[in-house]
N, C-alpha and C positions, 0 to 999 in steps of 0.2 A: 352631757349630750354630745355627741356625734358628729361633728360639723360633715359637711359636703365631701371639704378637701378629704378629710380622715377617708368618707366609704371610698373616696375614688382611688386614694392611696391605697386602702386594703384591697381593692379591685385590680389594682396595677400589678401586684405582689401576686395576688393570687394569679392572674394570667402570664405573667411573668415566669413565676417557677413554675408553671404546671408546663412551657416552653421550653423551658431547662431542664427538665424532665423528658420533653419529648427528644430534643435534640440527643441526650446522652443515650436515649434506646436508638437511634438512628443510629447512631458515630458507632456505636458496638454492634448490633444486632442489622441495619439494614432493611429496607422492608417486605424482604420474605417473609418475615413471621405472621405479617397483617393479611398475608396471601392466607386464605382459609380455606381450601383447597392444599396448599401445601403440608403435609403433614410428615416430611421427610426425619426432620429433628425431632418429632413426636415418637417416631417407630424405630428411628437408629439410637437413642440417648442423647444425653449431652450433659459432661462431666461425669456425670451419674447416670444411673436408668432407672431411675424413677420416674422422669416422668413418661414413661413406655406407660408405668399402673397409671399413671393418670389419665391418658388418655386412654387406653385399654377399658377403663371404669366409663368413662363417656361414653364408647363403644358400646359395654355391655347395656349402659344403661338408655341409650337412643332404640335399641332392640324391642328393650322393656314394654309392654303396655304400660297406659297410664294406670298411677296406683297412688294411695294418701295413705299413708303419709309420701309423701314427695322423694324421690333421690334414691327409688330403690330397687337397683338392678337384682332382677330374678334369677341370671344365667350367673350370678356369680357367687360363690358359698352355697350353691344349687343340693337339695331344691329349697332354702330358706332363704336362699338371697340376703343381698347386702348393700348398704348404704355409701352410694359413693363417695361421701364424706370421707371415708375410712380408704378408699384411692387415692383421696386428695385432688380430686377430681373439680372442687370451685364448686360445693351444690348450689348455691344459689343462679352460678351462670347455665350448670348442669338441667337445670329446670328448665331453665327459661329457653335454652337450644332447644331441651325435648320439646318443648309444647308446640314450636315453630320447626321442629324437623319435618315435618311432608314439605316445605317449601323450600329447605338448607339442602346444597348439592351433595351428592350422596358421603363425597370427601368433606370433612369439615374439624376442623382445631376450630376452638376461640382460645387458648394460651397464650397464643402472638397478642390478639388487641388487650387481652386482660391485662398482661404484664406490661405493656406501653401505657394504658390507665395509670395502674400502681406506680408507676415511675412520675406518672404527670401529677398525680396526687400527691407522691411525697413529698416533688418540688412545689407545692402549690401550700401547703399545710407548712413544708421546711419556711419556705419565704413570710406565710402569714404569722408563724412564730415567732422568727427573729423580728418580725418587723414591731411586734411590741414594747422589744428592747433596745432598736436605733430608730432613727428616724432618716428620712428621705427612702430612697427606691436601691441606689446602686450598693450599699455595704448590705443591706440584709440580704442580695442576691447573690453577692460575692460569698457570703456565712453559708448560704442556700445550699451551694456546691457541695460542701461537705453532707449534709444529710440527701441528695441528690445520688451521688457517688460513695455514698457508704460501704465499705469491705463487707459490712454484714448485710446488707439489700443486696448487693453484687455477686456474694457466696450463694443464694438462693435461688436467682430469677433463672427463670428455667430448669431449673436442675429440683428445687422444693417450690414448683410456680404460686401454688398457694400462698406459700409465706413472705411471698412478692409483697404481699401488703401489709407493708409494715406503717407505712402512712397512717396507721390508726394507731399508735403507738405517739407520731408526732401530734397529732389532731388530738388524742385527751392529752397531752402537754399542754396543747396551746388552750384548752378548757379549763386545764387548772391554774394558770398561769393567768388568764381574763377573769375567772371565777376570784383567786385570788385578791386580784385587786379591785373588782368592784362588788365584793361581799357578796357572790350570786355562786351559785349551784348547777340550778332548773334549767340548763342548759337543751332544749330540744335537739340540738345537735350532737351532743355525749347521749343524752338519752336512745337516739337512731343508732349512736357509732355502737356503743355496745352492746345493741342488738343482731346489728349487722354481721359485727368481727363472726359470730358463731355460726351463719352461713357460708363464711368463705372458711377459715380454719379456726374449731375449735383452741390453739393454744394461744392466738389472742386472747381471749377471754378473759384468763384472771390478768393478764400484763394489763389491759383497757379499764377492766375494772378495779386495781390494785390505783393505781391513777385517779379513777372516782372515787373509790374508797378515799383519799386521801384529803380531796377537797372535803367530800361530807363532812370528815371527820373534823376539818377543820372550823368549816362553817359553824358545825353545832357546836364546838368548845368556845368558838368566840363569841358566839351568839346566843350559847343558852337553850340553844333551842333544838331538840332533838327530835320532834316526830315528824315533822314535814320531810327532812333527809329521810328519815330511815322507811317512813312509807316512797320517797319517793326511788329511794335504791332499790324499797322489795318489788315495784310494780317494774321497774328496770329487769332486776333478775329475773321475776316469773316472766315477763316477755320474753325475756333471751330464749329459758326454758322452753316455751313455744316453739317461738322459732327454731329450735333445736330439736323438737319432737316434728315440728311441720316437715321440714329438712330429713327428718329420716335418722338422726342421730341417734336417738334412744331405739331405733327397731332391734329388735332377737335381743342377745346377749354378746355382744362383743368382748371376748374376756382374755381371745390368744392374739397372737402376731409377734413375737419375738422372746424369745430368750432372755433379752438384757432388760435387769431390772432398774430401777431408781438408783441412782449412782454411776452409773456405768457410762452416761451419757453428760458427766460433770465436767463442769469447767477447773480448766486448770488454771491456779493462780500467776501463771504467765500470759493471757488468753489475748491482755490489753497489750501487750506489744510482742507479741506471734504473729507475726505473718503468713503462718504454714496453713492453706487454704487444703481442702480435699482432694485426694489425689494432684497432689503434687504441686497445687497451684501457690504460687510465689507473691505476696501482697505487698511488696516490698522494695524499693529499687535499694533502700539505706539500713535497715536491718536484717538481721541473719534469723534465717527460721531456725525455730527449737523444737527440743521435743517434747512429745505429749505420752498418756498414758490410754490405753485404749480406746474409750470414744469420747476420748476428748474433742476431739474433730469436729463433732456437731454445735460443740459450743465455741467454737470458732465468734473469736469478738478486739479480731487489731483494730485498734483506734486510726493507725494512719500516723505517720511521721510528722504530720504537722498540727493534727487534732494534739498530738501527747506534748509537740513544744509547746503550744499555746495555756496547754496546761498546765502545764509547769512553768511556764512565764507568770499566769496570771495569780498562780500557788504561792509565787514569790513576793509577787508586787503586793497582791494585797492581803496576805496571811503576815507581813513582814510590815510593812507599811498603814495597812489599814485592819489591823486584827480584831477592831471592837464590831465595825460592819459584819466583815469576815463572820464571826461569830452571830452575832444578832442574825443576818441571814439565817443562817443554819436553824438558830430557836423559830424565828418564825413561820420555818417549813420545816415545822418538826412532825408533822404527820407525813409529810412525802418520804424526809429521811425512815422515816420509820418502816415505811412501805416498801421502800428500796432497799433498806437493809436486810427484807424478809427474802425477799427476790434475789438480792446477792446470795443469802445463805442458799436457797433454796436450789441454786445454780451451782453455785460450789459443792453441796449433797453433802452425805456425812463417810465419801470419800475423799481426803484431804488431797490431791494432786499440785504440785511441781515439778515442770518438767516432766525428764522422764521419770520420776520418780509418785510413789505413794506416800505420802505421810504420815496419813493414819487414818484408820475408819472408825469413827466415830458409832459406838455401838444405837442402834434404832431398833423399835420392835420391828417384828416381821410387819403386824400390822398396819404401822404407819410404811414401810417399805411400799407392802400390796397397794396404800391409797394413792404416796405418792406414786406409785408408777404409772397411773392414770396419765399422768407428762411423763413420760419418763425418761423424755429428750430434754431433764429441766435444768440444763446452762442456756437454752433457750430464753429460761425467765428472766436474764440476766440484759436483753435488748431495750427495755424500759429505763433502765440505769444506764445503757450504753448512749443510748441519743441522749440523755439529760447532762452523760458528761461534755459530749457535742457542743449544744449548747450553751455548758458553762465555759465551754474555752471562747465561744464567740463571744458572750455576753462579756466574760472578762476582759478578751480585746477592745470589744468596743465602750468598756469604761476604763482604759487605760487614758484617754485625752475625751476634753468635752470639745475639741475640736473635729467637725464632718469629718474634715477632709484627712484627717491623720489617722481617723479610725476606720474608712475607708480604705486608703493605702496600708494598711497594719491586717487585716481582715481577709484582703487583697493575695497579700504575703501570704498569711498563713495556708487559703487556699491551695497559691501556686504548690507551695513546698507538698502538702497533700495529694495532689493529684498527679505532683513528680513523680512521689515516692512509692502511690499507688498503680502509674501504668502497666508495671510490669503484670499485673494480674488482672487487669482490665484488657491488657493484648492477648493476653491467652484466653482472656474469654472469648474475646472478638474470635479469634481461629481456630478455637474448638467451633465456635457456633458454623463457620464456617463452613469447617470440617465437615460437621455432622450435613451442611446442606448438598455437600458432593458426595460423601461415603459415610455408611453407617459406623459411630463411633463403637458403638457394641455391636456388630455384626452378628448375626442369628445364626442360630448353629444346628437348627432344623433344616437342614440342606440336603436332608437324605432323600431318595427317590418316593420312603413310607410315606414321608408325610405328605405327599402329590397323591400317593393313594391313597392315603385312608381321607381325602376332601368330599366329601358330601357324602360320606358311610355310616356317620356316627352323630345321633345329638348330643352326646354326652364326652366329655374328657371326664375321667374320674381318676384324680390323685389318691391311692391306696397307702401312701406313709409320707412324708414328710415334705420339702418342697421340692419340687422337680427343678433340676437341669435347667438351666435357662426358661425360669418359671414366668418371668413378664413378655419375653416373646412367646413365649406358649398361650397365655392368655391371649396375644393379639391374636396368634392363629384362629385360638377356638371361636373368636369375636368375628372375623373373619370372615367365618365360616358358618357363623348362626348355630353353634355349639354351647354347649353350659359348661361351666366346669365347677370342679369343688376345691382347685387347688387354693391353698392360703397365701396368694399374692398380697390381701391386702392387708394394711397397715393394723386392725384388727379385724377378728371373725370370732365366732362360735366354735372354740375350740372342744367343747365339750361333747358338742352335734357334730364334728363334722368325725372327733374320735367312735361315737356309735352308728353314723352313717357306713363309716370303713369296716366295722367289725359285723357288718352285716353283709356286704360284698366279701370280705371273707371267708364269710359262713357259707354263703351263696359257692361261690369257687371252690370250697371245699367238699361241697358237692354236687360237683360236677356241672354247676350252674350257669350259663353264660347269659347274659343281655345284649342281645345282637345289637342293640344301638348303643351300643357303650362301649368306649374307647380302655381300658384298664392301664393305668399308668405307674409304674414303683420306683421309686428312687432310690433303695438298698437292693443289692442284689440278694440278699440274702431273703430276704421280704419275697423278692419275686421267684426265688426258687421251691421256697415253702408252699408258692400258694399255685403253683404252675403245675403241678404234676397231673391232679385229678381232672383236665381241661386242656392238654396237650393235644389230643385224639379230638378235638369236639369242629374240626375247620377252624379252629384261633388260630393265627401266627402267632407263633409267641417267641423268642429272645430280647437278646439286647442290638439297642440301635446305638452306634456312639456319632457325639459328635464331638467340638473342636474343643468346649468345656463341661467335657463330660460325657455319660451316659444314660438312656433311659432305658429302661427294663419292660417289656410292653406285652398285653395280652391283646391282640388284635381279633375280633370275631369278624369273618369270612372273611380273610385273608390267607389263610393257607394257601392258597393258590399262586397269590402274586409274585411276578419278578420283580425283585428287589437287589439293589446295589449294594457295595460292599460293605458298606456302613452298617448293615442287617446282618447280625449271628444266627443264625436259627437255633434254638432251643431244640437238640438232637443228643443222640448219641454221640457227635463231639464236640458238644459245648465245651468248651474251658472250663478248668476249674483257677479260679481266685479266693486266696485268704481275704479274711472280712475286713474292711477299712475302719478298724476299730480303735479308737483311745479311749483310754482314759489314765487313770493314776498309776497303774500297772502295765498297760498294754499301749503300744506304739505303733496305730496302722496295723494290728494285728499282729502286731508282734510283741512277746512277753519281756520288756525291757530287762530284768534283773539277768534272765541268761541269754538272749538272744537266738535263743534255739527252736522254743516253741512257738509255732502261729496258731490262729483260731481261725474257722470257717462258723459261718451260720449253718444250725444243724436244719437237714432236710432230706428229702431220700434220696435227692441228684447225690448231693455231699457223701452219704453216708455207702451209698452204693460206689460211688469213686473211692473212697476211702478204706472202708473194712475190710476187703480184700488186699489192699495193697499193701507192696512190699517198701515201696521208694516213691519219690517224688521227683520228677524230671521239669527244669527250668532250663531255657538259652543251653541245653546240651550237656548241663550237667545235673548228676545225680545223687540224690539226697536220700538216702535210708529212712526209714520211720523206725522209730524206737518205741513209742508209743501212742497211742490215740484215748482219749481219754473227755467222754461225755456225758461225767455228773453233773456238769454246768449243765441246766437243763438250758436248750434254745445254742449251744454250742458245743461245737467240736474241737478238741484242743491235742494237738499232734505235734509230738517233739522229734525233732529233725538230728539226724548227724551233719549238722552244719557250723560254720562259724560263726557266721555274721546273718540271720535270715531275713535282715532287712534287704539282703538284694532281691528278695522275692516280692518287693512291696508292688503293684502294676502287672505282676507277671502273667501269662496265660499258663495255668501248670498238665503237665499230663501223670500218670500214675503207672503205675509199674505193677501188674498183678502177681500176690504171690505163688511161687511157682505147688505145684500137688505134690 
């Protein structure tokens, strides 16, 4: 039974960290974020610019009528729309703003209070965990620090704000950890969290559930008793599923968003003591960042200098000293091990990474590849294992002495040496966030005078190939501007629909079709010269707009007319010609690596009409003979140069040389 003192102690803890929580979003962030009206860090980036689609998704989706299933912006994968889930957008807070937007001022984030929540939860859940395994208030708050200030809570917030809540990760700990020792389960509080986690981010899910999985499993081997669990897990999951279709998560078919399959986003077996944070960020005051192998980055997971001594202190003490515990432990959470072990592998992938190096790939079916890349960010799964190590360095400290006060000052230490070692990346957070509240950390590079014109011309942005130029500030624009677009900004879409939506505009532009309220967007130029010809003559403006990363290739309907700044080419008689920015196994940027002499253009009639005639190729003043031209590659034109080296032509604006009668 429960005495008084006990709830008030669990009371004190839980108000306590959830303090410590608030104070560490304070000391870093400040309270601009809670200003909800402020949305400057929303629209310039921070770290990253990701969360531009998160909020972007909000945007599209406050626009939205209301619609059920829940969370599901129209203007965006238009006309099928998409579930802000797939923004990362927080559906469950995404709802609950829409339903209350006629009364929310027309500016509004909720990012700022969410992520000050998540902070005060994981202090609150950190505190009420450890408090299982010391007693009194000040060492389990001391332990606190460390899952408060965690490098992998701290790599997210703001930058992937969803995966801010990682507090549910500690909270089924601290369920199976209760559960464990008073032979119970039925936990109505794991039953809520695991329904929960899948309205804020689906890849809690299996980490939360992998956690219950473990108690279940346990309960029924020691008890015999298998159906109460296993109905009580299925009525668990089919709610989640609910909640998961209410949420919007199951709407269309979400099947594209990226290239990189299952593997590519693995942890590298240095990962626990790497310091090397995203774009450049330093986790580290005492060790040296290493390197990684391509998206190892997301599975970013340092322990912290003083989590890894306490681990290896307590490795010593009681693997050395007390090995029959040591052990027994292990057996009697041999369903946890077991669960974590799936979760290591599953994070490490069946690409082996060290370092900068690869290992080895471990042959998988395709099939199981396609399932797992459902996560296919899966070193992620790997944060369930990361805070259990957390707490085994606390819990080892604090049975290093049965003395308060020694494991208090021991706890204490450990802390300080962590939070040393971690400032330096906790300061660059603090001044990027900064940053971003004075100047945009990604600056928008829509700064042409087009895009001041073409504001209230058009309901539609329509992406015609792949991701546009500066695709998440284009998204704000369109949102903006009460525009739909069909660009693939988000984290998945219907890649299937939106490949026969484009090959219908296509078709359309191919003869001679225009949709006066549709914006035409390309992001190959070779794309936009094939599809420009038959619709040059019809009032479109059409060339290329550049800006500071990159270019967009544009068909503008009733804009012929406009004055436009320098940034605008007009698609004329002297448009530039440019080789295609093409790689692959052969080709370098358009250039044929084995001799260096022939480039390819995208075949089209601009191309072909610059070309067949021609004698030479002119670049920066000097001139280049044509030897040959050559378009069995169907969709290409392939032109060998009397040149040396024709990667100087990679960027160039080229002219053509007619040959003479």
């Amino acid at each position: 039974m429960i005495t008084a003192a006990a709830r008030h102690r669990e009371r004190l803890l839980l108000l306590c960290g959830a303090a410590l929580g608030a104070v560490a979003f304070f000391l870093i962030f400040g309270f601009s974020p809670l200003d909800v009206t402020n949305d400057a860090f929303c629209r310039g980036g921070y770290i990253e610019k990701d969360i531009q689609q998160h909020y972007a998704g909000w945007l599209f989706y406050r626009q939205s009528g209301f619609s059920f299933p829940l969370c599901i912006a129209t203007n965006i994968n238009a006309p099928q729309g998409l579930s802000v889930a797939y923004t990362d957008s927080i559906p469950l807070l995404a709802a609950l703003f829409r339903l209350l937007s006629p009364v929310l001022p027309d500016t509004f984030q909720y990012f700022g209070w969410f992520t000050l929540l998540c902070l005060m939860a994981q202090g609150a859940f950190g505190a009420r965990l450890l408090g299982l395994f010391c007693q009194g208030v000040a060492s389990p708050l001391m332990g606190d620090l460390l899952f408060v200030f965690s490098p992998v809570l701290w790599e997210r917030v703001f930058r992937h704000t969803s995966l801010s809540a990682q507090f549910f990760l500690l909270a089924a700990l601290y369920y199976y950890c209760k559960g464990f020792r008073t032979n119970r389960f039925a936990f109505p509080g794991l039953f809520a969290l695991n329904i929960l986690t899948i309205t804020i981010h689906p890849y809690f899910v299996p980490m939360t559930y992998a956690i219950t999985f473990a108690l279940l499993l346990h309960h029924a081997v020691a008890n015999r008793k298998w159906l109460y669990p296993g109905l009580w897990l299925g009525a668990d999951l089919a709610l989640t599923v609910a909640a998961g279709w209410v949420f919007g998560l199951f709407y269309g078919t979400a099947t594209g968003g990226s290239d990189a399959l299952y593997g590519y986003f693995g942890m590298n077996l240095n990962s626990l003591w790497n310091p090397a944070g995203v774009n450049g960020v330093d986790w580290s005051l005492i060790l040296p960042m290493q390197n990684q192998v391509g998206g190892n980055y997301d599975a970013f997971a340092y322990l912290g200098f003083g989590v890894l001594c306490g681990l290896v202190l307590c490795l010593i003490v009681h693997l050395f000293h007390h090995p029959t515990a040591f052990w027994r432990t292990l057996c009697h959470h041999w369903t946890l091990c077991l669960v974590y072990l799936v979760l290591t592998a599953f994070a490490v992938s069946h690409v082996i990474t060290a370092n900068g190096a690869t290992l080895a790939v471990l042959p998988l079916p395709a099939s199981l590849i396609k399932l797992f890349s459902v996560f296919r960010s899966g070193g992620r799964m790997f944060w369930p294992v990361y805070y259990l190590l957390i707490l085994c360095a606390c819990v080892g400290i604090f049975r290093l002495s049965s003395r308060k006060r020694v494991c208090c000052i021991a706890i204490t230490c450990m802390a300080a040496i962590q939070l040393l070692d971690i400032a330096p990346g906790l300061v660059q957070r603090h001044q990027a966030f900064d940053q971003a509240q004075t100047t945009q950390a990604f600056p928008s590079t829509l700064t042409s005078s087009f895009w001041q014109q073409a504001e209230g011309r058009y309901a539609s942005i329509v992406s015609m190939n792949g991701l546009q130029t500066d695709a998440l500030h284009l998204a704000l624009y369109a949102a903006d501007h009460g525009m739909s677009t069909n660009d693939p900004f988000a984290a998945r879409y219907d890649a299937a629909a939106l490949e026969t939506q484009r090959e219908t505009y296509r078709q359309e532009l191919a003869q001679g079709i225009l949709r006066e309220d549709t914006l035409y967007l390309f992001a190959e130029e070779g794309a936009f010269l094939q599809a420009v010809e038959p619709v040059k003559d019809s009032g479109a403006w059409c060339g290329r707009i550049d800006g500071a990363d990159g270019s967009w290739y544009v068909i503008a309907p009733g804009m012929a007319g406009c004055s436009l700044d320098e940034a605008c080419i007009p698609y004329d008689e002297n448009y530039p010609l440019r080789i295609a920015d093409y790689t692959d196994a052969l080709w370098n940027k358009g250039v044929l690596d084995s001799t260096k002499k022939t480039v390819c253009f995208a075949d089209s009639p601009f191309a072909r009409q610059k070309l067949e005639d021609a004698a030479a190729i002119t670049a920066n003043g000097q001139t280049y003979a044509i030897i040959d031209l050559d378009d069995s590659d169907p969709g290409w034109l392939m032109v060998t140069l009397n040149i040396e080296d024709a990667t100087v032509l990679w960027g160039q604006e080229l002219e053509t040389i007619p040959c003479k009668n």
